[in-house]
C-alpha positions in Angstrom: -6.1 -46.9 -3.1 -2.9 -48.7 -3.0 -2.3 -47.8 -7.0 -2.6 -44.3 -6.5 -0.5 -44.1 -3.4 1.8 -45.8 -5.7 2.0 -43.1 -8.4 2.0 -40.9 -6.3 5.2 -42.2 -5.2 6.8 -42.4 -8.5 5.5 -38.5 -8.9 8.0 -38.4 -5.9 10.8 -39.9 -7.7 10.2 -37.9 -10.4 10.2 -34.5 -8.1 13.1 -35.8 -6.8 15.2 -36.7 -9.2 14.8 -33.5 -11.2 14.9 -30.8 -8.1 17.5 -28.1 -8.7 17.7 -28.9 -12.5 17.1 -26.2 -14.6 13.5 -26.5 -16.5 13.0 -29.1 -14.9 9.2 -28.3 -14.8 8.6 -30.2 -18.2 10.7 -33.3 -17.6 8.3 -33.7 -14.4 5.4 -33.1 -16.1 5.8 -36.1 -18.8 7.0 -38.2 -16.4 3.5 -37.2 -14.2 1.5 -38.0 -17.9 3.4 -41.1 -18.1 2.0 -42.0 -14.4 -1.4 -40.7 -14.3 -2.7 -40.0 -17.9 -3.4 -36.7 -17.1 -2.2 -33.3 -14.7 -5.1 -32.9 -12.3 -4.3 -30.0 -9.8 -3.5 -31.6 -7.0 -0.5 -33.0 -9.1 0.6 -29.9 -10.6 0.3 -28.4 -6.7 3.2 -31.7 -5.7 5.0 -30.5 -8.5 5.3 -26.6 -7.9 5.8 -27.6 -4.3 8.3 -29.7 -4.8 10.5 -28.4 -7.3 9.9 -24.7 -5.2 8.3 -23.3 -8.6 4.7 -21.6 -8.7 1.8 -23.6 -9.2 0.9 -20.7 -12.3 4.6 -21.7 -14.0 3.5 -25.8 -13.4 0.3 -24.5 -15.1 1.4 -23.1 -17.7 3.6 -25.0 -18.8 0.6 -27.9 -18.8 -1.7 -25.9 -20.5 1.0 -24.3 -23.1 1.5 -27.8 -24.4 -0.3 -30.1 -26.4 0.7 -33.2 -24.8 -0.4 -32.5 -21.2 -4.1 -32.8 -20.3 -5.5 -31.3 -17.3 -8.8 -33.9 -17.3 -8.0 -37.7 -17.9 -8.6 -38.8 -21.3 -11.4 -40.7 -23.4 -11.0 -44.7 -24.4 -11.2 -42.9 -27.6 -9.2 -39.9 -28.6 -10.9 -38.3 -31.6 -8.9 -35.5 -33.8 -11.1 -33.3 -36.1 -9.1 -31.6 -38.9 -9.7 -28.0 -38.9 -6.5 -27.0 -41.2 -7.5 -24.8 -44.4 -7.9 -28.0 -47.1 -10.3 -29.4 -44.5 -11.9 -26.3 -43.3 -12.9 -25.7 -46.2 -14.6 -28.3 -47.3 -16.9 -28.5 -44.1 -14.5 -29.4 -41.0 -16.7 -27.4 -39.1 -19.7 -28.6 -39.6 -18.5 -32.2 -38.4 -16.7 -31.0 -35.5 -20.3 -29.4 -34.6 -22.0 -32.8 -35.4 -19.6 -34.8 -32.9 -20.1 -32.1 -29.9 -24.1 -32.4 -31.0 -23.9 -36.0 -30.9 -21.2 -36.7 -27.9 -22.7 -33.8 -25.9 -19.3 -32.0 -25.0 -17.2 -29.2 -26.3 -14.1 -29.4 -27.7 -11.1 -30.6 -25.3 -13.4 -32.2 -23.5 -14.0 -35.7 -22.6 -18.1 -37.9 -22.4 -18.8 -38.7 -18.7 -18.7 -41.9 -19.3 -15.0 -41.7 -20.5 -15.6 -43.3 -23.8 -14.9 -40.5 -26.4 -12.4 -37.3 -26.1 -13.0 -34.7 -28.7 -10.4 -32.7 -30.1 -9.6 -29.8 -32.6 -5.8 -30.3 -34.6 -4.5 -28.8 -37.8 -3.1 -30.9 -40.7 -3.6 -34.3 -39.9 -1.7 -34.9 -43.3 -4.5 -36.5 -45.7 -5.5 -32.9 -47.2 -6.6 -35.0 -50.3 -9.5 -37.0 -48.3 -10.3 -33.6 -46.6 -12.2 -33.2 -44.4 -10.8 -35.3 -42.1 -10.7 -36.8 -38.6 -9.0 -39.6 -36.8 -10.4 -41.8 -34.1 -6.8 -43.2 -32.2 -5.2 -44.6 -35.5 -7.9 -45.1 -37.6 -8.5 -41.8 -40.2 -11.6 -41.1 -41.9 -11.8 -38.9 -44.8 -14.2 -37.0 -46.8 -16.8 -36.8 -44.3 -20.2 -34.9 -43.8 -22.2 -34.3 -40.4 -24.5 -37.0 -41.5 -21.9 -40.1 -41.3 -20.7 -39.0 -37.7 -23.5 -41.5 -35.8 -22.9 -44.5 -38.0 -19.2 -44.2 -37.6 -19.7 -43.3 -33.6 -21.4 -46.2 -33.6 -18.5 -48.5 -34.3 -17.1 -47.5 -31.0 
């Protein structure tokens, strides 16, 4: 309990140190990512409260971006390519396989906080399309059939 009374005190900081500067929402908001790994609500409520914003601009802003999350992250962040190289050769069809297999829907993370699954565009390896990457590692020319083996690994 002590750990999260501590972040919660760096959110604080953070509040404080950035009250009456203009857009000061975003700033806050990384530093909050940085703290917790995540936006729950009850940190975007600290926020709008203490910057004297709306808790709808706070979410907003969170939810415009890609690099806030409003649930914590998996141990494993998985990105499926669904850019035109990839979608077309089957993209689709393996991003079905992992929500089949993982038992979530996109943006969503397992309960047991192992795996998050993620839609992106261009991942940048059009030639091994289709694609997806598990944290740094990429995988390339896949089909819905290897998604358990490489699951597996993790």
């Amino acid at each position: 309990m002590a750990d999260n009374k501590e972040k919660y005190a760096q959110l604080q900081d953070s509040i404080a140190r950035h009250k009456g500067e203009r857009g000061a929402v975003m700033p806050v908001l990384q530093e909050a990512m940085n703290i917790f790994g995540y936006v729950p609500q009850d940190v975007q409520e600290m926020i709008a409260d203490g910057l004297g914003v709306t808790l709808s601009e706070v979410y907003g802003v969170s939810t415009f971006y890609s690099q806030f999350s409003l649930e914590p992250k998996g141990e494993h962040v998985i990105g499926v390519c669904l850019g035109t190289a990839c979608y077309v050769k089957g993209s689709q069809k393996v991003l079905d396989r992992l929500c089949e297999e993982l038992k979530i829907e996109v943006g969503r993370t397992t309960k047991d906080g192992k795996f998050t699954l993620n839609a992106t565009r261009c991942l940048g390896a059009c030639g091994l399309a289709p694609v997806m990457m598990i944290g740094d590692e990429v995988y390339g020319r896949l089909t819905p059939d290897q998604v358990p083996e490489i699951l597996a690994k993790y």
